[in-house]
N, C-alpha and C positions, 0 to 999 in steps of 0.2 A: 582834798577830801577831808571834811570833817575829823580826826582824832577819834572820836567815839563811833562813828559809822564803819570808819578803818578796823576799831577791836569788836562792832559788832560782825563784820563781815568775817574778821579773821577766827573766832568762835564758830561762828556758822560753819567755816572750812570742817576745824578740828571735829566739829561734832559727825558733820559726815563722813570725816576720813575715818571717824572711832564708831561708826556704824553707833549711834549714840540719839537716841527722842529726846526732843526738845524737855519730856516730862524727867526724864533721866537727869540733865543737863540742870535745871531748874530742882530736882529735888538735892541735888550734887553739890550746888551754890546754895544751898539754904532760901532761895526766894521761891513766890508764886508761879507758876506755870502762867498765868497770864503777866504778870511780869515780865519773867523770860522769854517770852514769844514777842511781847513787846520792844525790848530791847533787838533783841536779834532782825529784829524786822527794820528796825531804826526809829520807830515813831517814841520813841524816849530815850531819857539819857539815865545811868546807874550814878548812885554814889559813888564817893572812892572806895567806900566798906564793901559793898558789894562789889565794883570794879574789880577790888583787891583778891574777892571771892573766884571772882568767874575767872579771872589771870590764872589763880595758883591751880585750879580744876580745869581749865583750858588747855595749860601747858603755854598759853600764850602770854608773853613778855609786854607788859607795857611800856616801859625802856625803847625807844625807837619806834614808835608806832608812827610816828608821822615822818618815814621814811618809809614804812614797809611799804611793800607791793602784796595789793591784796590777792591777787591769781596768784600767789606763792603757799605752798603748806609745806610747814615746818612739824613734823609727826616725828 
């Protein structure tokens, strides 16, 4: 699987284990809400500035993402 599909999938986890809107999530990383909905859904890919964004508000490590197992949450 993709790298960026893996961190958007792995975000989507975190947001629903944090009971957390997509508008939360997106005003939290500093981007647009349609942005963020984009991304998360996979039909785009983040810079690293954002990347960097959504990692450090996620709590998800980009370090190893293309080893993670996406049906895993790390909370």
């Amino acid at each position: 699987m993709p790298i960026m599909l893996t961190f958007s999938r792995a975000v989507y986890q975190y947001r629903k284990a944090h009971h957390l809107s997509q508008e939360k999530m997106a005003e939290r990383c500093g981007i647009s809400v349609a942005h963020y909905k984009r991304f998360e859904k996979g039909e785009t890919n983040v810079g690293l500035d954002i990347a960097l964004r959504i990692a450090e508000v996620s709590e998800v490590r980009l370090d190893g993402l293309n080893k993670r197992e996406v049906g895993t949450i790390e909370a």
